[in-house]
KEDRENPA-782525 format. One record per atom (N, C-alpha, C): x, y negated, z; residue in three letters. Coordinates in pm, whole numbers, plus 50000, padded with zeros to 5 digits. Atoms other than C-alpha are relative to their C-alpha. Last residue first. Example, Ala and Ser with C-alpha at 12.3 -4.5 7.8 and 13.67 -1.06 7.14 Angstrom:
<pazas>
499185011949994SER/513675010650714SER/499234989150073SER/500895011950000ALA/512305045050780ALA/500904988050000ALA/
</pazas>
This chain:
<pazas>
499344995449844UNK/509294997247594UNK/499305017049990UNK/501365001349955UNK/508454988747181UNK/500825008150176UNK/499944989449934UNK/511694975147007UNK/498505003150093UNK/499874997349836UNK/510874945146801UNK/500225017150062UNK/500744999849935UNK/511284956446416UNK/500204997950140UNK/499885009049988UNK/513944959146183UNK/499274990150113UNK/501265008950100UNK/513334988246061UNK/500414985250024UNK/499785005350152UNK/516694997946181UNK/499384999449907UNK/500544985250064UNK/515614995246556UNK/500204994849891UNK/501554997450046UNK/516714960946724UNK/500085016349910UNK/499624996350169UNK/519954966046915UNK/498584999149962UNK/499035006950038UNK/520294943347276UNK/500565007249809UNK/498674988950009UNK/516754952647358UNK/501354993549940UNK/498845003350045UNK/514194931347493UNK/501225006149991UNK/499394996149914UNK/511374954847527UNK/501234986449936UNK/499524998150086UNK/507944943647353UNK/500894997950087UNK/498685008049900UNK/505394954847610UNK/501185000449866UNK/498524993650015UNK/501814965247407UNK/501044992550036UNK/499415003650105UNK/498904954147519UNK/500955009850045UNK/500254994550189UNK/496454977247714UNK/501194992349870UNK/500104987449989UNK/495954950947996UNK/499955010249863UNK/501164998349908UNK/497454916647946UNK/499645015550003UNK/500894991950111UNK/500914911247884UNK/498855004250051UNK/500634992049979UNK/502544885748111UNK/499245008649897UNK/501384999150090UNK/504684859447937UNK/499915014250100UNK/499854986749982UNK/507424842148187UNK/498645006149990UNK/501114993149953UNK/508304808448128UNK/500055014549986UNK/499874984049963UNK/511134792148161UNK/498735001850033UNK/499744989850161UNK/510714754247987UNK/500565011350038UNK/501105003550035UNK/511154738348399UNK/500395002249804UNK/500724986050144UNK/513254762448546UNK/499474993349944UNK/499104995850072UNK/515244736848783UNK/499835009749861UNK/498955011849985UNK/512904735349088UNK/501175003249914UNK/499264999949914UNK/510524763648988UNK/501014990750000UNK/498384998649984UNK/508134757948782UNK/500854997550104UNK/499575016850011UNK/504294760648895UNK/501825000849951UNK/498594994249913UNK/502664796448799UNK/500594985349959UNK/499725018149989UNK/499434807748612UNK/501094997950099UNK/498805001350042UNK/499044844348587UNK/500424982849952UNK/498534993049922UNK/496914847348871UNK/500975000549870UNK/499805004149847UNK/494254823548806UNK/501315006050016UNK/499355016450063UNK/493784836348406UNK/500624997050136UNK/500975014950067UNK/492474870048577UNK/501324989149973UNK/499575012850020UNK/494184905448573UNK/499314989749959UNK/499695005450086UNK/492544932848718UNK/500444989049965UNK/500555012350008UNK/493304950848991UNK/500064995649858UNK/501285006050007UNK/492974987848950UNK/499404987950003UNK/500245001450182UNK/496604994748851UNK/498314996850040UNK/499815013650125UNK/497244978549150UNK/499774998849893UNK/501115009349930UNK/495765005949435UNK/499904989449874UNK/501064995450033UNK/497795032949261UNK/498544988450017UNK/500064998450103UNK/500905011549277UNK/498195004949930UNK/500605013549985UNK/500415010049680UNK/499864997749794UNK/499315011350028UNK/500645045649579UNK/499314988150040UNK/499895006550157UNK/497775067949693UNK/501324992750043UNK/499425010349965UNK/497815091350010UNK/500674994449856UNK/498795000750032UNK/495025115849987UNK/500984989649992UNK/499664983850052UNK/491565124950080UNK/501395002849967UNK/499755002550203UNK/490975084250097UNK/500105017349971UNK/500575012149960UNK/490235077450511UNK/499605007449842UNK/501085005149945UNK/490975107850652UNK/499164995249917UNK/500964985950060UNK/494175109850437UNK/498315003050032UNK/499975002050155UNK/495275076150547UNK/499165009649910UNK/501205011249966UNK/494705082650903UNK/499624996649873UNK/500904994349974UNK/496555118550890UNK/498784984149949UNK/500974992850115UNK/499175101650679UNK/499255003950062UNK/499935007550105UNK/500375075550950UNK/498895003449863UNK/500935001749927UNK/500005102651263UNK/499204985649871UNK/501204989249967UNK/502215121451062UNK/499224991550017UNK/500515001450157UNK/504355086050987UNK/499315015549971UNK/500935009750005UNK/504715081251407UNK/499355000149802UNK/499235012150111UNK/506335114151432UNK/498654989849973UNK/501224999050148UNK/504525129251768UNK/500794990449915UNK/499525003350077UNK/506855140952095UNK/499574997749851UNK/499524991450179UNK/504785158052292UNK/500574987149969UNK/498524994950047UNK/504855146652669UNK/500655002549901UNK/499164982649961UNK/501545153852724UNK/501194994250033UNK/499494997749874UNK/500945113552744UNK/499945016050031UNK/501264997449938UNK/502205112952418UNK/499875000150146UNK/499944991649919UNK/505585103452282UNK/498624997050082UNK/500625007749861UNK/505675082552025UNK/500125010350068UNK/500574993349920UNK/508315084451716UNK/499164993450101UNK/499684989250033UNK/510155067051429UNK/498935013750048UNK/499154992050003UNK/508715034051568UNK/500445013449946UNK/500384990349857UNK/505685015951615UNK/501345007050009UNK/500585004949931UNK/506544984651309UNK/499835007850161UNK/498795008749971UNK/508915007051119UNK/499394992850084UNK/499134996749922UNK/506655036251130UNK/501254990950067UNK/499934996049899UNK/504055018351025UNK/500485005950129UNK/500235009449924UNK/505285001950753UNK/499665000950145UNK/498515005249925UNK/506285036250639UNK/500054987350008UNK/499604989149955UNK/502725046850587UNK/501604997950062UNK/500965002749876UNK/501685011650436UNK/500105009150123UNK/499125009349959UNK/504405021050156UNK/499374996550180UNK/498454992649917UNK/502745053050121UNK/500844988850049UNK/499314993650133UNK/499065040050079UNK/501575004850082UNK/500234989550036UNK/496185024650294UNK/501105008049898UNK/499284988949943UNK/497984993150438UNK/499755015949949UNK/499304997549954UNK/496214969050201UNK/501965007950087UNK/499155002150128UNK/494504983849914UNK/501244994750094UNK/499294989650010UNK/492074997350267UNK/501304995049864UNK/498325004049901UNK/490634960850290UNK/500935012049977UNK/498525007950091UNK/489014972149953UNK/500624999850093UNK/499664992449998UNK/486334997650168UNK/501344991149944UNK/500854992650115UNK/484294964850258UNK/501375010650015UNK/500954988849887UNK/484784939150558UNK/499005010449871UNK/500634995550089UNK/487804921150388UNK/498905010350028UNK/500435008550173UNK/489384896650580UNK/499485003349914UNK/500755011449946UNK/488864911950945UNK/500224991249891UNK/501805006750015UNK/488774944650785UNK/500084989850054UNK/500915004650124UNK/492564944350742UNK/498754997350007UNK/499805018349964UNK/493394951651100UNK/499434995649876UNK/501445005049961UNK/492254986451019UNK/499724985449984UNK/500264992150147UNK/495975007150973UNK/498404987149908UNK/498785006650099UNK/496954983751264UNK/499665005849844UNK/500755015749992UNK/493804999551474UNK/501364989649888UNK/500884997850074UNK/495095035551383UNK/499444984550018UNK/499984994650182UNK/498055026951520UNK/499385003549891UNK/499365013550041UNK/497265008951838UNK/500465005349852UNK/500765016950054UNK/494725035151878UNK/500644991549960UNK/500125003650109UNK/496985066551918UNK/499354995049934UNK/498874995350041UNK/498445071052271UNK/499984993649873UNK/499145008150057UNK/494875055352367UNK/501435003349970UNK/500495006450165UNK/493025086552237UNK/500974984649991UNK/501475006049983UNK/494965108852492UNK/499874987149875UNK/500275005849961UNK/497525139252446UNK/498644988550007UNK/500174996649836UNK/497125164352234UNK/500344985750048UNK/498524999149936UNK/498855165451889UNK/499695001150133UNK/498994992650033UNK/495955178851680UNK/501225001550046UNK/500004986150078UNK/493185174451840UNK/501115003049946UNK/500024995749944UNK/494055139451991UNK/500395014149997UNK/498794999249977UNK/494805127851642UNK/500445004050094UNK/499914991750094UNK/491205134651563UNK/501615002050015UNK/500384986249983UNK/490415116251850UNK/501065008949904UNK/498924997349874UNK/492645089051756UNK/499355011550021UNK/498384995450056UNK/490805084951387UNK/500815008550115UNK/500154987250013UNK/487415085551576UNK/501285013249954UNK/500044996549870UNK/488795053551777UNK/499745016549945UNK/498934995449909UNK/489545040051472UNK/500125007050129UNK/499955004149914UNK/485655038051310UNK/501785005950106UNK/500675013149965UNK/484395046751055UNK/500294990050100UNK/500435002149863UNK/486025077550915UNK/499644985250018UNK/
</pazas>
């Protein structure tokens, strides 16, 4: 959908009451486009965590102006679903970033300085720190 206001409709339809009941929630889902004015802002809020951000932010529940009683993380996945067909992991969103030089760079921390902390790049292999090596002799593989 294109546009939050179509979201609320649609949320109209199914729980009844009126569209503002359920703008401020579909507009919170949204807020993102004002830094990213492409489908990415969605990596966001678009996912399950983003789904119960919502609820914690609006509450458990709203109450319409019927009267109905609407769980605020329904009204969560409908917008989500809408948007994507289904409600990805914030996980799902991450395995698609890729890793640049920039982001695994990293200042020491007051007291750490010689702690570093090796990132593996995509596709390597994770060698597990185990407290028995395997009786080849060999790193352990995770």
């Amino acid at each position: 959908m294109a546009h939050c206001y179509y979201h609320a409709l649609s949320s109209v339809r199914k729980w009844g009451g009126t569209v503002d009941d359920y703008l401020p929630l579909h507009q919170w889902f949204d807020q993102s486009k004002a830094i990213l004015a492409d489908p990415r802002h969605r990596a966001l809020r678009h996912h399950a965590e983003g789904i119960f951000m919502l609820e914690t932010l609006f509450g458990e529940t709203l109450v319409n102006a019927d009267g109905r009683v609407v769980p605020v993380r329904l009204v969560g996945e409908q917008h989500v679903r809408e948007d994507l067909g289904s409600i990805p992991s914030f996980a799902d969103w991450a395995r698609l970033i890729t890793p640049q030089t920039w982001m695994l760079r990293g200042n020491p921390l007051d007291g750490a300085e010689g702690v570093t902390i090796d990132m593996p790049l995509p596709g390597e292999a994770v060698l597990c720190m185990a407290v028995t090596k395997p009786a080849s002799g060999a790193p352990a593989l995770c």
